[in-house]
N, C-alpha and C positions, 0 to 999 in steps of 0.2 A: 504494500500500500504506500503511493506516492504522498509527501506532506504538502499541503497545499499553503500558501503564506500568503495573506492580502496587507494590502496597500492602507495605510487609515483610511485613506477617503473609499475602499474599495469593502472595509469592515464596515466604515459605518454605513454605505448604500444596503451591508447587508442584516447591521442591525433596524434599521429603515425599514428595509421591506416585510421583515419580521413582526415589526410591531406597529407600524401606518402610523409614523408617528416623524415631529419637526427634525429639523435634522439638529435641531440643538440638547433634543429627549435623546435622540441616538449618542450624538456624542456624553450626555451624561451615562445612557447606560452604559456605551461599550466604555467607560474609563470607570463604572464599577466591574464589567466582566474583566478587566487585565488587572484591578487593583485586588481579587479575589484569588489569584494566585491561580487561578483554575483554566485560565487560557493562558495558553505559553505566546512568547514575545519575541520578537529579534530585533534587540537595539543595532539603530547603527553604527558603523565603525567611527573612531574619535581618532584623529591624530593629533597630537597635542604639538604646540609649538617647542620646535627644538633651540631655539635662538638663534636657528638662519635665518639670514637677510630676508626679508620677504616670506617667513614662513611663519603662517597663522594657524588657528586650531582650526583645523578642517574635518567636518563632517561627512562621510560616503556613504550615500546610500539613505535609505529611511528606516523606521519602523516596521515591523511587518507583526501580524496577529496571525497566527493557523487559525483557518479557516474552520477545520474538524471540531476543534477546542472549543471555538467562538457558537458554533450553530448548537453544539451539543449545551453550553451553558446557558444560549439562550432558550434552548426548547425546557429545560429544567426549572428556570426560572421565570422567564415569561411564557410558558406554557406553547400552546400550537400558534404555526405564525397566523397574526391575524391577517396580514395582506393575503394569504392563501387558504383561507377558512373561506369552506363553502359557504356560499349563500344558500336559504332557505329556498326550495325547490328548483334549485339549480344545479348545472352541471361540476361533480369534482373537478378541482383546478388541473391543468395535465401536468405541473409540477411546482414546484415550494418558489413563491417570489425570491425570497432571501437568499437561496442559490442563483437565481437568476441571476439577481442584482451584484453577487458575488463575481460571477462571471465574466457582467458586462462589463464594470471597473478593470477586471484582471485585463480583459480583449483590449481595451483602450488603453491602457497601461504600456502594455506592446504593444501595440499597435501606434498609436497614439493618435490623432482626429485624421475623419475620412478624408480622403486629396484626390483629385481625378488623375495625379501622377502615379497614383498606386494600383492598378488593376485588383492586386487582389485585399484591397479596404479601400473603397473611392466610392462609397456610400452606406449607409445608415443599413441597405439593403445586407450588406455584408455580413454586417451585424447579425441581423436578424436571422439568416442563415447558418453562420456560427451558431447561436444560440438554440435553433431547430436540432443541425448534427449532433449536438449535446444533449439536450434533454430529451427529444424524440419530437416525432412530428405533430403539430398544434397546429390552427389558423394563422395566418400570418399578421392577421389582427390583434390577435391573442398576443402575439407575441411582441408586437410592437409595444401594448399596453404595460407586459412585462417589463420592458427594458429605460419605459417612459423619464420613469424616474432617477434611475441609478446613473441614464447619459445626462442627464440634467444635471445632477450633484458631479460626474465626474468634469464635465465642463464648465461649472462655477467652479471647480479647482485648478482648471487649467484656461483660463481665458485666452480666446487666440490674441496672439501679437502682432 
């Protein structure tokens, strides 16, 4: 079993879609789920200034939360995700938002925003493709609505320039 490591802003689209909640509620939870000892962390690396010329404390890299830790503490403690709870005579979701939104942060991550230079990421549609291969085949409707929120949150983090 591969460890899967998210992004903060890729935790919190998936503590979000977990619990339909501001992304300010999100960041309170997920900084009680890593302050709980119960989801593992990966600080990033620190170089400290050695007293060369021009050499400052530099940080590489980011934070990252496992992904497994994070979904398993929140289905514990805030119970079944609410963005993926059926509705009353309606159809079961064809799979858990909070992984979705986990996902779609990771794809943008590497990827990083769609470009028409890119063939294979030069639209939204790509996305949503990816996101089919992964969890299995849904409406393409369905799927957009899925992914609505997390490309939102991951591009207030990364504003083009």
């Amino acid at each position: 079993m591969s460890e899967r490591w998210l992004t903060i802003s890729g935790a919190e689209a998936a503590v979000r879609g977990h619990i339909s909640g501001s992304i300010g509620r999100s960041q309170a939870i997920l900084k009680d789920a890593t302050a709980s000892g119960q989801v593992r962390t990966q600080e990033p690396l620190v170089l400290n200034d050695d007293g060369v010329v021009g050499m400052r404390d530099r940080v590489i890299g980011e934070r990252l939360i496992n992904e497994d830790d994070l979904l398993d503490w929140l289905r514990r403690r805030h119970g079944a995700s609410r963005a993926g709870a059926k509705a009353k005579g309606g159809r079961p979701p064809k799979f858990d938002r909070a992984a979705v939104g986990a996902e779609v942060i990771r794809l943008m991550d590497h990827h990083g925003e769609f470009s028409a230079d890119d063939p294979e990421w030069n639209a939204q549609a790509r996305l949503t493709e990816a996101i089919m291969a992964k969890f299995g085949e849904a409406a393409e409707s369905t799927v957009d609505e899925y992914i609505k929120a997390p490309l939102a949150a991951w591009r207030e983090r990364h504003p083009k320039t």
